[in-house]
matplotlib code that plots the C-alpha trace (Angstrom):
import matplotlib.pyplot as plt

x = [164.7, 164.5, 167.6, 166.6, 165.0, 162.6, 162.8, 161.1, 162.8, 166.1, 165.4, 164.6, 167.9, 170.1, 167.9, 167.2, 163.7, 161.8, 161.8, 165.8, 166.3, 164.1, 166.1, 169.1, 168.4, 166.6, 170.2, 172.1, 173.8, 172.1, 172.1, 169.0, 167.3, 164.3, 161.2, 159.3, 156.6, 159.3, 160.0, 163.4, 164.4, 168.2, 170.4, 172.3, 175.5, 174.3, 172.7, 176.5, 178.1, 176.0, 176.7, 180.2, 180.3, 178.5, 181.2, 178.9, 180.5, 179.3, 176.8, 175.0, 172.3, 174.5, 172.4, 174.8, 177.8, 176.7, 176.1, 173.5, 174.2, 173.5, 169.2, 168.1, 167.9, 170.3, 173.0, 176.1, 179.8, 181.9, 185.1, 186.6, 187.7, 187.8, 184.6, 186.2, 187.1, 183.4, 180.8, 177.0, 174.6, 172.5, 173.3, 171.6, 173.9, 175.7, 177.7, 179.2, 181.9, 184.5, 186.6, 185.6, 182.3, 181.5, 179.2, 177.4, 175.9, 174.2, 175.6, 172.7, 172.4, 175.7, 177.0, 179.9, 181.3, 183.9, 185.6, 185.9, 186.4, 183.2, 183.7, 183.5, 179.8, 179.1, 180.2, 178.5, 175.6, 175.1, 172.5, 170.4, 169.0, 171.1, 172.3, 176.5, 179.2, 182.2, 185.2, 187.8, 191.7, 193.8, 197.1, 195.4, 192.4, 191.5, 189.3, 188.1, 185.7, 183.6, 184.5, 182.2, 183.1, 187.3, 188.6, 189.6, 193.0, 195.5, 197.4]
y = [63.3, 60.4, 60.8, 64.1, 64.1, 66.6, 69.1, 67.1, 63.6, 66.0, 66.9, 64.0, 62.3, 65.1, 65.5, 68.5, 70.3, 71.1, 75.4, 74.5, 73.4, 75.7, 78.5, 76.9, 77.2, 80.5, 81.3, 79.5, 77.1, 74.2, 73.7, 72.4, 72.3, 74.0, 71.8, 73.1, 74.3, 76.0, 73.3, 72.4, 69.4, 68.1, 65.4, 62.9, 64.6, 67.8, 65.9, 63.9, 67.4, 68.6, 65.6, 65.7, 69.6, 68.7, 66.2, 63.5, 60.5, 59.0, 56.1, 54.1, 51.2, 48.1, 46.0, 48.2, 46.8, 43.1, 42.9, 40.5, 40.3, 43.8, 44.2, 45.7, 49.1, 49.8, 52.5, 51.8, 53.9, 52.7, 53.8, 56.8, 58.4, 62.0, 63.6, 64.5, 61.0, 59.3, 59.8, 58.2, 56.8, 54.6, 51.4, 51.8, 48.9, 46.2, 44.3, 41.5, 39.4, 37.0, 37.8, 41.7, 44.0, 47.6, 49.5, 52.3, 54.3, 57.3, 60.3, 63.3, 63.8, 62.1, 59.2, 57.2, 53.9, 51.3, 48.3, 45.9, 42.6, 40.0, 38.9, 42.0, 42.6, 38.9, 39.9, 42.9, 41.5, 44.7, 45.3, 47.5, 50.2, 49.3, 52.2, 52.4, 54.4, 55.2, 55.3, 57.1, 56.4, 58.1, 60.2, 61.4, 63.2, 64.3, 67.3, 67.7, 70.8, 69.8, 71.2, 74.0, 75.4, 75.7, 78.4, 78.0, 76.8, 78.9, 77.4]
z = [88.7, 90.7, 92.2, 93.4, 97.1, 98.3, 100.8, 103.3, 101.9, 102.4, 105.9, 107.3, 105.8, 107.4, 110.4, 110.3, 110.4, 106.7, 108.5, 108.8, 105.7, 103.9, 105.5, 104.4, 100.7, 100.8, 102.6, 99.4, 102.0, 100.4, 96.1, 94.9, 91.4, 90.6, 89.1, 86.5, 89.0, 90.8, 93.6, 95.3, 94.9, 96.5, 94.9, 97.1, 96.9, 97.9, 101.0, 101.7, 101.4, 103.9, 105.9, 105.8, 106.5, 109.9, 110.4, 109.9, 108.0, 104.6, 105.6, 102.8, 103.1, 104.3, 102.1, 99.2, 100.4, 100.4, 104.3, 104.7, 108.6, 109.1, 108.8, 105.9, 105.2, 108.3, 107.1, 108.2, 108.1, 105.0, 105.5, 107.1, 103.8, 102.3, 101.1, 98.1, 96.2, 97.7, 94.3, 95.9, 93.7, 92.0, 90.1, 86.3, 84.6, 85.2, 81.9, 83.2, 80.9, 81.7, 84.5, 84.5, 84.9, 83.2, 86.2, 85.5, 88.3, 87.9, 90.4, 89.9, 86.3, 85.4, 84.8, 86.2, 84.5, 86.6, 85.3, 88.3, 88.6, 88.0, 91.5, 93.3, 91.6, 92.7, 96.6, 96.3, 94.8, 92.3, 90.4, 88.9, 90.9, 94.2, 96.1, 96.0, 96.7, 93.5, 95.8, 93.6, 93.7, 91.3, 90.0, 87.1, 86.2, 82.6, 81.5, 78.0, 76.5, 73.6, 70.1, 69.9, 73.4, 72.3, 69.9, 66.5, 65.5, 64.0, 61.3]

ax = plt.figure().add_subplot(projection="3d")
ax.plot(x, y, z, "-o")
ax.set_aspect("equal")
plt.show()
């Protein structure tokens, strides 16, 4: 749950008021998942939708993109791109071997796992627990059920 944000963590980030944003999710504008005490609690891609619905574009810390110039814990615009193909998160693994790197960030309860180059990880200084963005490029895109949720075969 430590990706989640709460309420007040929520509206401060979209800068909004905690009545607003309350309102919001009584409304159903906002998704949020319930605690076991029956608190709302907001992931980070809930907040950038919300962000981008206002027209507001993606920012993340510059310290994630291997800034150093820029002071730490300043956000700053990373590209003007599409909502849809930007994935925030958090940085749980980094496997680095030869020329290549496996990263693994974590995106609300999911994971997400790049190949990129041992380089990029070196500009970007990644590691563990760094805030970064998945910025996703492709043709193809592959969905799969598990066994037990497909129907039988016929022979």
């Amino acid at each position: 749950m430590s990706d989640l944000l709460t309420v007040r963590a929520a509206a401060d980030r979209l800068g909004v008021a905690y009545s607003t944003l309350k309102q919001w999710i009584y409304e159903g504008s906002i998704r949020t998942t319930k605690t076991r005490g029956g608190h709302h609690r907001i992931s980070e891609s809930e907040i950038q939708r919300q962000l981008m619905s206002q027209g507001r574009k993606n920012s993340v810390p510059a310290v994630a993109l291997g800034k150093p110039s820029v002071a730490l814990g300043q956000s700053v615009a990373l590209v003007a791109l599409s909502g849809r193909n930007q994935l925030r998160g958090m940085v749980d693994e980094v496997r680095s071997d030869g020329l290549l790197a496996q990263v693994r960030l974590r995106i609300g309860d999911q994971f997400l796992t790049a190949v990129i180059t041992r380089d990029a990880v070196d500009e970007l200084t990644l590691k563990r627990g760094d805030e970064a963005v998945a910025i996703i490029k492709s043709t193809e895109v592959m969905i799969g059920r598990t066994s037990s949720d497909r129907p039988a075969r016929r022979r």
